[in-house]
C-alpha positions in Angstrom: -4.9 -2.2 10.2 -2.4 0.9 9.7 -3.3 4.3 10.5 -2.4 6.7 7.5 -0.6 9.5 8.8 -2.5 12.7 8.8 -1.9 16.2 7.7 -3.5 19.1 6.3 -4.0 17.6 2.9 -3.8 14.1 4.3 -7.4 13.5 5.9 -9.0 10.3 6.0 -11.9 10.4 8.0 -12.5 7.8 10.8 -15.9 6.1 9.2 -14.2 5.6 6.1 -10.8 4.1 7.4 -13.6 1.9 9.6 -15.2 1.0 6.4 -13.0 -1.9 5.7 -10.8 -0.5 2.9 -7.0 -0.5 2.8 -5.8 3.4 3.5 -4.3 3.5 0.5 -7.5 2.1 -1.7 -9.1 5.1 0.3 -6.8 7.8 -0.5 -6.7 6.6 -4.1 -10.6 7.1 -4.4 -10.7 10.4 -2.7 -7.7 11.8 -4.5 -6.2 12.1 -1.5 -2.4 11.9 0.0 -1.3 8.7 1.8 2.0 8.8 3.6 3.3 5.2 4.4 6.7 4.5 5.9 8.1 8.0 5.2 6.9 8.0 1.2 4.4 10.0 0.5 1.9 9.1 -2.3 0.0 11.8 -4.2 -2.9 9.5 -6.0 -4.2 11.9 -8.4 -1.2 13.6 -8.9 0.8 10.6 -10.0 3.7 11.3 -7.4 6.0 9.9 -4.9 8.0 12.1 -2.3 10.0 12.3 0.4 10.8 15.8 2.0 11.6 18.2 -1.1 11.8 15.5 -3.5 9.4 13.8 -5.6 9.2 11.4 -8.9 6.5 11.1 -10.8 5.1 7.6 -11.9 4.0 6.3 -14.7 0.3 5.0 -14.3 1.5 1.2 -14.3 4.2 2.3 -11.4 1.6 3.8 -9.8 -1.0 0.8 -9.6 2.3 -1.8 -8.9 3.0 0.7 -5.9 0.1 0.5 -4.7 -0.8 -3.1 -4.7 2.1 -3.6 -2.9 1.3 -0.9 -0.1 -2.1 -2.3 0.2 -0.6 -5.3 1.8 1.0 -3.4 4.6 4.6 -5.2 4.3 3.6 -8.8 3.4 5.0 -10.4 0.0 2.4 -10.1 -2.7 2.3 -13.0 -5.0 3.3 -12.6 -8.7 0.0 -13.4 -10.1 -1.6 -11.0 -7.8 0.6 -8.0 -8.7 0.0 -9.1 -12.7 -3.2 -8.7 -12.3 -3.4 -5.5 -10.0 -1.2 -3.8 -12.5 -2.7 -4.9 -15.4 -6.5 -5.8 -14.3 -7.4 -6.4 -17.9 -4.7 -8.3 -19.3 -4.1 -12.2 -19.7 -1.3 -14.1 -18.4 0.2 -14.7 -21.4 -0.2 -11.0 -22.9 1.2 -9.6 -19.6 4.6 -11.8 -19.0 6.8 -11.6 -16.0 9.6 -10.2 -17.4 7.4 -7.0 -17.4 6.3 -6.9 -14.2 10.5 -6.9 -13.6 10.8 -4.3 -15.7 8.0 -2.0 -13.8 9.7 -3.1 -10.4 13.3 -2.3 -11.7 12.1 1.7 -13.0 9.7 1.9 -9.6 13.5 1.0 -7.8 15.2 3.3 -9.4 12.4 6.4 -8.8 12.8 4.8 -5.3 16.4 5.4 -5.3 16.6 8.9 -6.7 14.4 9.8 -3.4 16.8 8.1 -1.4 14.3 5.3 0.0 16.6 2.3 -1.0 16.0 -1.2 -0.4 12.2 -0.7 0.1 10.9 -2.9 -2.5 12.4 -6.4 -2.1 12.2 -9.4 -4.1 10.6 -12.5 -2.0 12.1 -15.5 -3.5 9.5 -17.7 -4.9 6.6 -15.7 -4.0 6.7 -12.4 -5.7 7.6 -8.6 -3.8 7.2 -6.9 -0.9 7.3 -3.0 0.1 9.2 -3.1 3.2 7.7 -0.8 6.1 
């Protein structure tokens, strides 16, 4: 398991990283800063940033985001992002092209912080953040 990286508003404290959980699930429930692979996540906030820059998501970006970073770098299945992103909705109400659609605008926010090439399509399976 990852160590977040830590900072003044970034603390995560070592029973609750033991618990178990993914560090970003953590930081997520204690409205808390994660920082993975030079991105910055503010949970409550609704932000990305890198350095002076930031985007903010919309809440579906957000839980796509992080359903990917949970996974520290392995492809997340299709299905599985469908139904992080949209715990409540059917297959059939929630098609693919719109999980596209949410990974295309999360690209682009990407892009306009210069972190390119970060989210990658897995052939077959689904997506992956890259580390």
């Amino acid at each position: 398991m990852r160590e977040p990286n830590s900072g003044p508003t970034d603390v995560v404290s070592a029973d609750l990283y033991r618990s178990g959980r993914k560090p970003a699930e953590i930081a997520a429930l204690h409205g808390l800063h994660f920082t993975y692979s030079g991105l910055s996540v503010d949970w409550c906030g609704g932000s990305i940033s890198t350095g002076a820059a930031s985007q903010t998501l919309l809440r579906t970006e957000l839980r796509l985001l992080g359903a990917l970073l949970e996974t520290e770098g392995e492809p997340v299945h299709t299905r599985a992002l469908i139904r992080s992103t949209w715990p409540d909705a059917t297959h059939e109400i929630t098609p693919h092209h719109a999980l596209r659609a949410y990974v295309q605008s999360l690209r682009h926010r990407l892009k306009l912080l210069g972190v390119n090439g970060k989210l990658v399509t897995v052939p077959g399976v689904g997506y992956r953040f890259v580390p």
